[in-house]
N, CA, C and O atoms as a Tinker XYZ file with bonds, in Angstrom:
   364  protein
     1  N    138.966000   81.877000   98.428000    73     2
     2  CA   140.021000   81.992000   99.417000    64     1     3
     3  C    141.139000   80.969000   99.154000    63     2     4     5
     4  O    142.324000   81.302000   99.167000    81     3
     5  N    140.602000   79.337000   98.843000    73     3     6
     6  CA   141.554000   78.722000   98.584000    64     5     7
     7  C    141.054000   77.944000   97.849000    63     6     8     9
     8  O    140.319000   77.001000   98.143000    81     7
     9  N    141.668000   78.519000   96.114000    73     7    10
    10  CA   141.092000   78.434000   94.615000    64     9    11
    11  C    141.686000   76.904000   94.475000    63    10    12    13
    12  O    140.964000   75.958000   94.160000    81    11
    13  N    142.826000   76.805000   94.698000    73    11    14
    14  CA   144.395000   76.036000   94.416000    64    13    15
    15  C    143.858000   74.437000   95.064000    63    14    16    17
    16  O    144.067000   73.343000   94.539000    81    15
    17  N    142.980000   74.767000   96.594000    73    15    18
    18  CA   142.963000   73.373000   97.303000    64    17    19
    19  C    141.289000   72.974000   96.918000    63    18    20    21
    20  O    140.401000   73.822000   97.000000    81    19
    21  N    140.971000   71.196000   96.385000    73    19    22
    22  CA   140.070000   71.364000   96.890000    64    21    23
    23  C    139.623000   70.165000   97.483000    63    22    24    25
    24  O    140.679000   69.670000   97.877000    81    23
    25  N    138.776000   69.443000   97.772000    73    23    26
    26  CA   138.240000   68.117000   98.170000    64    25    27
    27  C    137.026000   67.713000   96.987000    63    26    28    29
    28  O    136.264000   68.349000   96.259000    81    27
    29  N    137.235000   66.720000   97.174000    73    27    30
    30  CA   136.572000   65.340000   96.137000    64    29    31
    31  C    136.626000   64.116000   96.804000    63    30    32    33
    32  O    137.681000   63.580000   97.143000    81    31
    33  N    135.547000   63.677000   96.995000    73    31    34
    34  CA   135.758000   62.032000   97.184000    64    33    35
    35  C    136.112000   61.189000   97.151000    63    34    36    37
    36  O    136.403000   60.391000   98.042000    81    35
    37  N    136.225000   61.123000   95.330000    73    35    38
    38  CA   136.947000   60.528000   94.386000    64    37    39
    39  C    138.569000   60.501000   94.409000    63    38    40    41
    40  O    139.260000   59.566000   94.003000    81    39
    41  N    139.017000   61.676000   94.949000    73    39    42
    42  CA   140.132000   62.020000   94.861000    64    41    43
    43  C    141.040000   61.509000   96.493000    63    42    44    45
    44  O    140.580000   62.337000   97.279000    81    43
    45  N    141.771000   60.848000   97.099000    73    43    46
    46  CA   142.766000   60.243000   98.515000    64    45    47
    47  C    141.008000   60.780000   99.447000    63    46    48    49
    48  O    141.029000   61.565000  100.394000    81    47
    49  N    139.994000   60.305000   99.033000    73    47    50
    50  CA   138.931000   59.801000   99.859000    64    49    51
    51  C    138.319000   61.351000  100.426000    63    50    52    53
    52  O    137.475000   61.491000  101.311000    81    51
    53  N    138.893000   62.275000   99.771000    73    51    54
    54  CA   138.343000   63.253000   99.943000    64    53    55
    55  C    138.941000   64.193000  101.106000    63    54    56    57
    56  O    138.355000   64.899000  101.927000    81    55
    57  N    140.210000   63.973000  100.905000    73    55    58
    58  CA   141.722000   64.565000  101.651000    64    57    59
    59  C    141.746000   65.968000  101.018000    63    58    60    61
    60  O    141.713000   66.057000   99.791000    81    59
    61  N    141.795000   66.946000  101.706000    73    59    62
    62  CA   141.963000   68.400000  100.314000    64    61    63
    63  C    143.399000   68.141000   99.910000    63    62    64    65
    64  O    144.329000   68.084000  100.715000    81    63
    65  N    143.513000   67.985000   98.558000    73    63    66
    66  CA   144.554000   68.233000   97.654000    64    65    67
    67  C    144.267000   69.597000   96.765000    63    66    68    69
    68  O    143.294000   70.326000   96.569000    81    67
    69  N    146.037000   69.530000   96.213000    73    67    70
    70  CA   146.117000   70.620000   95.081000    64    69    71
    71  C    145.218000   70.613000   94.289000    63    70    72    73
    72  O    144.749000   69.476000   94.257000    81    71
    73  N    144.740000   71.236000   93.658000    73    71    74
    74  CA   143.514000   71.148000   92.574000    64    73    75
    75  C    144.462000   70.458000   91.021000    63    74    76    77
    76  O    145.503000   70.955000   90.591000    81    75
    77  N    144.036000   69.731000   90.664000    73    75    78
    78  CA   144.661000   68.953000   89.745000    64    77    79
    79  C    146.094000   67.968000   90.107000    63    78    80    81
    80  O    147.054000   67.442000   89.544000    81    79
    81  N    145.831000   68.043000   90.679000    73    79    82
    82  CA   146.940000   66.375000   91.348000    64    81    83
    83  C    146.091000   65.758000   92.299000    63    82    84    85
    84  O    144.937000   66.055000   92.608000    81    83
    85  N    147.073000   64.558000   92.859000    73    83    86
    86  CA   146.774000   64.033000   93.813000    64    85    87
    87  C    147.636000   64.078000   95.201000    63    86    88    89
    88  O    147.750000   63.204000   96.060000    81    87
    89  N    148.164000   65.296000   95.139000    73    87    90
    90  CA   149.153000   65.811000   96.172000    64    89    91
    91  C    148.541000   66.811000   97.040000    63    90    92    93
    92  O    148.202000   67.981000   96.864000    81    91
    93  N    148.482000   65.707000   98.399000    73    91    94
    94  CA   147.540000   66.439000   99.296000    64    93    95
    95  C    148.387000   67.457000  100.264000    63    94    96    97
    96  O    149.599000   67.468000  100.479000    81    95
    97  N    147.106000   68.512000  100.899000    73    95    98
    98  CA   148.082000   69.118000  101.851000    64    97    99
    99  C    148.899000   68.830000  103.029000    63    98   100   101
   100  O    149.854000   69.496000  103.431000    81    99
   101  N    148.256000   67.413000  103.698000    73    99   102
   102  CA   148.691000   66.813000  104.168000    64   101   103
   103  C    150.501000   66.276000  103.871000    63   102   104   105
   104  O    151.436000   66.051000  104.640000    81   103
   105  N    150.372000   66.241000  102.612000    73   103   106
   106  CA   151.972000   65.385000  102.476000    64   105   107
   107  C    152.961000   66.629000  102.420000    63   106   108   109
   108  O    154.134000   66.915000  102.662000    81   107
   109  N    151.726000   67.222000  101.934000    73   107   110
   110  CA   153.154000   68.953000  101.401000    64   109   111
   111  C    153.647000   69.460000  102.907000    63   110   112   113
   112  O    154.735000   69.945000  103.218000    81   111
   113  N    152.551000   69.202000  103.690000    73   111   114
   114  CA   153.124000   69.414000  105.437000    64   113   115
   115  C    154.143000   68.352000  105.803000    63   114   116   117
   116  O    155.217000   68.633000  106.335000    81   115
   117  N    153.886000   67.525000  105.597000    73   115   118
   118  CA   154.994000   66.573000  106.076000    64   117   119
   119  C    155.596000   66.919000  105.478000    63   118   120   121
   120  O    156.324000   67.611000  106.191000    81   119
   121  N    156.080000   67.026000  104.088000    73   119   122
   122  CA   157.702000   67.420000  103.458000    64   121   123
   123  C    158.150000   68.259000  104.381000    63   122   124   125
   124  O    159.142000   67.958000  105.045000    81   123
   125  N    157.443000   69.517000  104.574000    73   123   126
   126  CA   157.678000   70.744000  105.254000    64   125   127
   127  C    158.627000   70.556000  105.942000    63   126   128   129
   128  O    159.822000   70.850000  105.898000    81   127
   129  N    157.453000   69.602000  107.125000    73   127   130
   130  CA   158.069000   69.482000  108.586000    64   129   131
   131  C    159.321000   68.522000  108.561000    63   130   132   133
   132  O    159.867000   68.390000  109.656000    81   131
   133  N    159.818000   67.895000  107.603000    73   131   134
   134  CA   160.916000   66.717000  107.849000    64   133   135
   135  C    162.017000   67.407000  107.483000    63   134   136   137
   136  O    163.120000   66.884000  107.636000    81   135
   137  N    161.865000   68.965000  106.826000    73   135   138
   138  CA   162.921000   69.482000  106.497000    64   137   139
   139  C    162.890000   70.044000  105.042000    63   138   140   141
   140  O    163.757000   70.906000  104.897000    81   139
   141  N    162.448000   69.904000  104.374000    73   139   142
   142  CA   162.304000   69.988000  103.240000    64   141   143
   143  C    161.798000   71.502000  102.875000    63   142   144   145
   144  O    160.792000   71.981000  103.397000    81   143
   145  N    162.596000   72.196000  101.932000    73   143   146
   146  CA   162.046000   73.419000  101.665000    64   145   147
   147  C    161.265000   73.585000  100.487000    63   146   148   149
   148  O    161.300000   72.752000   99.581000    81   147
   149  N    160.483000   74.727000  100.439000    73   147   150
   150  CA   159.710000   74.837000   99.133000    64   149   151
   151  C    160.615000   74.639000   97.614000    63   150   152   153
   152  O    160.315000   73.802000   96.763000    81   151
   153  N    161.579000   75.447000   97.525000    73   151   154
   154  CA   162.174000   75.071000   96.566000    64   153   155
   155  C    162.557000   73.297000   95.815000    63   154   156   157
   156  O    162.458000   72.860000   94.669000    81   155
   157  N    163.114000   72.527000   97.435000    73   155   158
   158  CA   163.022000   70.958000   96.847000    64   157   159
   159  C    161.781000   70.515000   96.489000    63   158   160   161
   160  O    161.613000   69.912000   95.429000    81   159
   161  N    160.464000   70.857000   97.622000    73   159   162
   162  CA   159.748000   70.558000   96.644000    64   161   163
   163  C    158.849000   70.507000   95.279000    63   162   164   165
   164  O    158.016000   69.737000   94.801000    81   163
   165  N    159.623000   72.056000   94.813000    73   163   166
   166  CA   159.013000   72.471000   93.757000    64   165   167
   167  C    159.838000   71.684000   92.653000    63   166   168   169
   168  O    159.413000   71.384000   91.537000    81   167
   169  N    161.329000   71.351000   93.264000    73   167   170
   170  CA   162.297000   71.009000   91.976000    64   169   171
   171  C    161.536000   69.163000   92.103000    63   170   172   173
   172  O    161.602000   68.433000   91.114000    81   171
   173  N    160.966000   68.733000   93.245000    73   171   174
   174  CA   160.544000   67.433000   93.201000    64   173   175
   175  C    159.231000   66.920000   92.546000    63   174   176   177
   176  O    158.795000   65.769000   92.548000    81   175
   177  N    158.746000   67.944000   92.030000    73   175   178
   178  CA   157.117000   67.909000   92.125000    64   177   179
   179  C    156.480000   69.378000   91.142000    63   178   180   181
   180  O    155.447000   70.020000   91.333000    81   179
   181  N    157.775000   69.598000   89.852000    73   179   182
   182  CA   157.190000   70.529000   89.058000    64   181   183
   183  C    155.757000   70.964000   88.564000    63   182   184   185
   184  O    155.626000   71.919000   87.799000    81   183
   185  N    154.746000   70.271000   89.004000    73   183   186
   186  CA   153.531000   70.231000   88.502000    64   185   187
   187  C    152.824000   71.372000   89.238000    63   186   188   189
   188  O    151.797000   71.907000   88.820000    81   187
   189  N    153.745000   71.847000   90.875000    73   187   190
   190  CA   153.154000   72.491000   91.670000    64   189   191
   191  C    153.541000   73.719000   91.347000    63   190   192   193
   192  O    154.051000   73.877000   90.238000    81   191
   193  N    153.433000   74.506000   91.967000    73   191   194
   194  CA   153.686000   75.755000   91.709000    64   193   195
   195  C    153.455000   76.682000   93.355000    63   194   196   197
   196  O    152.517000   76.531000   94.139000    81   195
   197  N    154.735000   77.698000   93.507000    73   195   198
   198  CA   154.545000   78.262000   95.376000    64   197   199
   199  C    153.924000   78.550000   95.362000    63   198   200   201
   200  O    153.855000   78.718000   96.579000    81   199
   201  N    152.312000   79.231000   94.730000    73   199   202
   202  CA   151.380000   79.374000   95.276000    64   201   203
   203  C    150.335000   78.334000   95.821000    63   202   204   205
   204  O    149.451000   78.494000   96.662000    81   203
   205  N    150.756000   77.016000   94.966000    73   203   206
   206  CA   150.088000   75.847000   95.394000    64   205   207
   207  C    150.623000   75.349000   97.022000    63   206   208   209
   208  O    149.922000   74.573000   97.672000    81   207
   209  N    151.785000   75.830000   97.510000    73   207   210
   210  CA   152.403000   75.192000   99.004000    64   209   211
   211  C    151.919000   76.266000   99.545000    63   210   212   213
   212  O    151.362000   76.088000  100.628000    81   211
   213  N    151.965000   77.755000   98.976000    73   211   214
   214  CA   151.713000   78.576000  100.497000    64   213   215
   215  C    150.091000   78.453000  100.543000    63   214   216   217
   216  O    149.473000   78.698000  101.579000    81   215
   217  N    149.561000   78.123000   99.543000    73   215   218
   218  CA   147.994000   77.879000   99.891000    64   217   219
   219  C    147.825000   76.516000  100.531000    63   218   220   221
   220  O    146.939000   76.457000  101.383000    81   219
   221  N    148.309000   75.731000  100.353000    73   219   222
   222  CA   148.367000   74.170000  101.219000    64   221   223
   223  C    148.853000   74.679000  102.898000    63   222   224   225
   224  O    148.260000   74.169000  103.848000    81   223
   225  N    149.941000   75.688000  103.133000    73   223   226
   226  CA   149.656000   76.063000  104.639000    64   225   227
   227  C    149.159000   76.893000  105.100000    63   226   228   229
   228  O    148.936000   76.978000  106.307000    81   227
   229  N    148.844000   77.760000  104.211000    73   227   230
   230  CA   147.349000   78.342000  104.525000    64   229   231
   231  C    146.203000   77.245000  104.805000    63   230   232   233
   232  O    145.944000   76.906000  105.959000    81   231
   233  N    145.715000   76.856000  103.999000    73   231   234
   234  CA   144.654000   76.112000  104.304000    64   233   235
   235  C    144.709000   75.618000  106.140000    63   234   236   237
   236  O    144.225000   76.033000  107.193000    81   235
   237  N    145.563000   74.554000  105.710000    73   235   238
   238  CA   146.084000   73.873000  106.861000    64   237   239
   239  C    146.195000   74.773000  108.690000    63   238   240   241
   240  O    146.178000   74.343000  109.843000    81   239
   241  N    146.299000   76.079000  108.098000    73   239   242
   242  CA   146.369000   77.195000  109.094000    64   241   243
   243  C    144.710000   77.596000  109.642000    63   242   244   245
   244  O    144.207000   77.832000  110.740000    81   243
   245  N    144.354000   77.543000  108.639000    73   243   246
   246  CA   143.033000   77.851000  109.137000    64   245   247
   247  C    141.817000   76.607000  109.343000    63   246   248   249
   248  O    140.587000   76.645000  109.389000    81   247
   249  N    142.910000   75.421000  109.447000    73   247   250
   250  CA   141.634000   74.530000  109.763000    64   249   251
   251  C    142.284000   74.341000  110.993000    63   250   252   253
   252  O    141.866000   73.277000  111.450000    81   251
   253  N    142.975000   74.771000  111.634000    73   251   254
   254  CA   143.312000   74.706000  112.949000    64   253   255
   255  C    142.851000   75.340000  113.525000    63   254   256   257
   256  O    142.212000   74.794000  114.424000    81   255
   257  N    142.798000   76.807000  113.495000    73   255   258
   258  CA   142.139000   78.344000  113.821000    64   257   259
   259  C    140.608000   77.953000  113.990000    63   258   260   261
   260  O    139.923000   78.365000  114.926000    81   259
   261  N    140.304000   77.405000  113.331000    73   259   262
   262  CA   138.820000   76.792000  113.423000    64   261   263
   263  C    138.718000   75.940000  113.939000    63   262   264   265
   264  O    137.563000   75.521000  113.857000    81   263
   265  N    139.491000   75.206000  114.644000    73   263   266
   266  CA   138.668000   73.998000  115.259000    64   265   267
   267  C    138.252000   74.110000  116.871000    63   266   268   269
   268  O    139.081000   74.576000  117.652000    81   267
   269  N    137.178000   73.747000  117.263000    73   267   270
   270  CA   136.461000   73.665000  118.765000    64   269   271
   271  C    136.954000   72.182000  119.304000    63   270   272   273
   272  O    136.833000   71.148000  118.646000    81   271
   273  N    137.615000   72.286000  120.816000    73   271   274
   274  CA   137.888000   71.490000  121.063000    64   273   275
   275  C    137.115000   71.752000  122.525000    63   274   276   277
   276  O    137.255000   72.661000  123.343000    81   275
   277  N    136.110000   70.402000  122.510000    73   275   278
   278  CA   135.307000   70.173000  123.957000    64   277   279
   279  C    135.907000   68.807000  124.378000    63   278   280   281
   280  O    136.110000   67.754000  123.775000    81   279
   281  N    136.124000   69.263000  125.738000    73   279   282
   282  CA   136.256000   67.483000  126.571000    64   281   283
   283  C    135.738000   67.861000  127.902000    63   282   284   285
   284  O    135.729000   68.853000  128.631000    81   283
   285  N    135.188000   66.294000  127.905000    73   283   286
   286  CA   134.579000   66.505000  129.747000    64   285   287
   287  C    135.599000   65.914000  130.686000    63   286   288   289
   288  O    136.418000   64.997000  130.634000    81   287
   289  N    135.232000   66.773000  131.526000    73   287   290
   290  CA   136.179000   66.302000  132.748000    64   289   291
   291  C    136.201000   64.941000  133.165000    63   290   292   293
   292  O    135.228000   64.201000  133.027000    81   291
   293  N    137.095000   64.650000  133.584000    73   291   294
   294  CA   137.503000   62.934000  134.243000    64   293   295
   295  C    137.091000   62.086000  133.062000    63   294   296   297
   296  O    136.469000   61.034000  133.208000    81   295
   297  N    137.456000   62.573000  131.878000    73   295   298
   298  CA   137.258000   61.535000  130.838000    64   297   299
   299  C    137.632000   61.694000  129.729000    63   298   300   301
   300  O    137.627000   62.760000  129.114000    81   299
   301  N    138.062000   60.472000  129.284000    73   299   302
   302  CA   138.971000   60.907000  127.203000    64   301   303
   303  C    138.352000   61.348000  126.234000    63   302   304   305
   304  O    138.782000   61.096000  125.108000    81   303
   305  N    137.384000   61.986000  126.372000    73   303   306
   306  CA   137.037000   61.746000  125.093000    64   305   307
   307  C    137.164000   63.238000  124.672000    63   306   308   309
   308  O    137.047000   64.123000  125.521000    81   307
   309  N    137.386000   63.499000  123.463000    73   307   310
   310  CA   137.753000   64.315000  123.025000    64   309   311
   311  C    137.193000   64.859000  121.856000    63   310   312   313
   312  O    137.661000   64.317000  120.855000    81   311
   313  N    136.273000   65.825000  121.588000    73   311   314
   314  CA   135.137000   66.016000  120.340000    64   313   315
   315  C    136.111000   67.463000  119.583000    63   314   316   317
   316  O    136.297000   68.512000  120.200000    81   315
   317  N    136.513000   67.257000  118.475000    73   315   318
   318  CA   136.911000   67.887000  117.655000    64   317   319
   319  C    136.318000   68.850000  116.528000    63   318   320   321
   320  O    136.886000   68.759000  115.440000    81   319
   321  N    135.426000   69.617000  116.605000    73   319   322
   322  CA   134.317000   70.207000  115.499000    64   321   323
   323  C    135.556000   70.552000  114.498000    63   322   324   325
   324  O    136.699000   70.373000  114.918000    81   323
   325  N    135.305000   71.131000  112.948000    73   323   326
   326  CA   135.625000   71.432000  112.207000    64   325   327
   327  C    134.834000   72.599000  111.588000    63   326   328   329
   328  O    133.821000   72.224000  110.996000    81   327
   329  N    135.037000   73.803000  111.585000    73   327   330
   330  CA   134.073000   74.696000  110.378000    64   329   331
   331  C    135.024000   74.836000  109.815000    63   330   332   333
   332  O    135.838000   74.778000  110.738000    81   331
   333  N    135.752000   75.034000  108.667000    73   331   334
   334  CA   136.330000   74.926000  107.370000    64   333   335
   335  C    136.027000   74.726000  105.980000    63   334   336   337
   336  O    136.148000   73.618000  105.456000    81   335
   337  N    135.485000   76.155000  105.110000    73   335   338
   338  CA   135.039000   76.088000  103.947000    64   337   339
   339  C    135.910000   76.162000  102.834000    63   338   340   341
   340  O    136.869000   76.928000  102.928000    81   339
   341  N    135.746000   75.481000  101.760000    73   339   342
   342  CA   136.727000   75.559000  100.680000    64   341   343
   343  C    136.414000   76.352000  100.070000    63   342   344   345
   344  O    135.775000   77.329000  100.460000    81   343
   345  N    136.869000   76.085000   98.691000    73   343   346
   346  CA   136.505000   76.952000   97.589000    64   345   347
   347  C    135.299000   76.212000   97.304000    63   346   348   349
   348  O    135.086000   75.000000   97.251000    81   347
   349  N    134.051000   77.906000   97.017000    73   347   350
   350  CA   132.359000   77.151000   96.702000    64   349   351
   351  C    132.164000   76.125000   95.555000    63   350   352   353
   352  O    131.108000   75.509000   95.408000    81   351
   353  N    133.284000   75.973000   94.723000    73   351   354
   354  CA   133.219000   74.821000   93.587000    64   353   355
   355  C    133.647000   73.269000   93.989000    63   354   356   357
   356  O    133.311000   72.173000   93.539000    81   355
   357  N    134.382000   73.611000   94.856000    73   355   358
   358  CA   134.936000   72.452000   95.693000    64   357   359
   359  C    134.532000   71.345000   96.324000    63   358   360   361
   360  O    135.063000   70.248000   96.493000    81   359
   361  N    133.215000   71.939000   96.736000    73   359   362
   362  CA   131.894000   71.151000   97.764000    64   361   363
   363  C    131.546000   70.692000   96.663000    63   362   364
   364  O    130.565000   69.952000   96.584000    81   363
């Protein structure tokens, strides 16, 4: 599903990045959101390629879609589950 992203340990502590960089999806969202279009960052960051950004908000799309959010009443706390599988080589 998402060949392009994966996680490693080794790799920003095990942040899903592009598969062969160290350019996580995380930052490719922030470019996003500060304004930045795919094209700058493709002309900034030739290594990537648009299938590498629209799979970085993909990803990013569906770890939202997935997440369970429980809280108890009259209190902060806030439990966040995650189910979100990568690519099976990835793990």
């Amino acid at each position: 599903m998402f060949d392009r992203i994966i996680s490693d340990q080794k790799i920003l502590g095990g942040k899903p990045v592009v598969r062969g960089t160290r350019i996580s999806v995380e930052i490719i969202l922030e470019w996003l959101g500060s304004g930045a279009s795919r094209d700058d960052i493709l002309s900034r960051h030739p290594q990537l390629t648009p299938q590498d950004i629209q799979q970085a908000t993909g990803f990013a799309a569906a770890a939202f879609q997935n997440d369970i959010v429980v809280r108890r009443r009259n209190n902060d706390v806030t439990i966040r589950v995650r189910n979100l599988r990568l690519a099976e080589d990835s793990i």
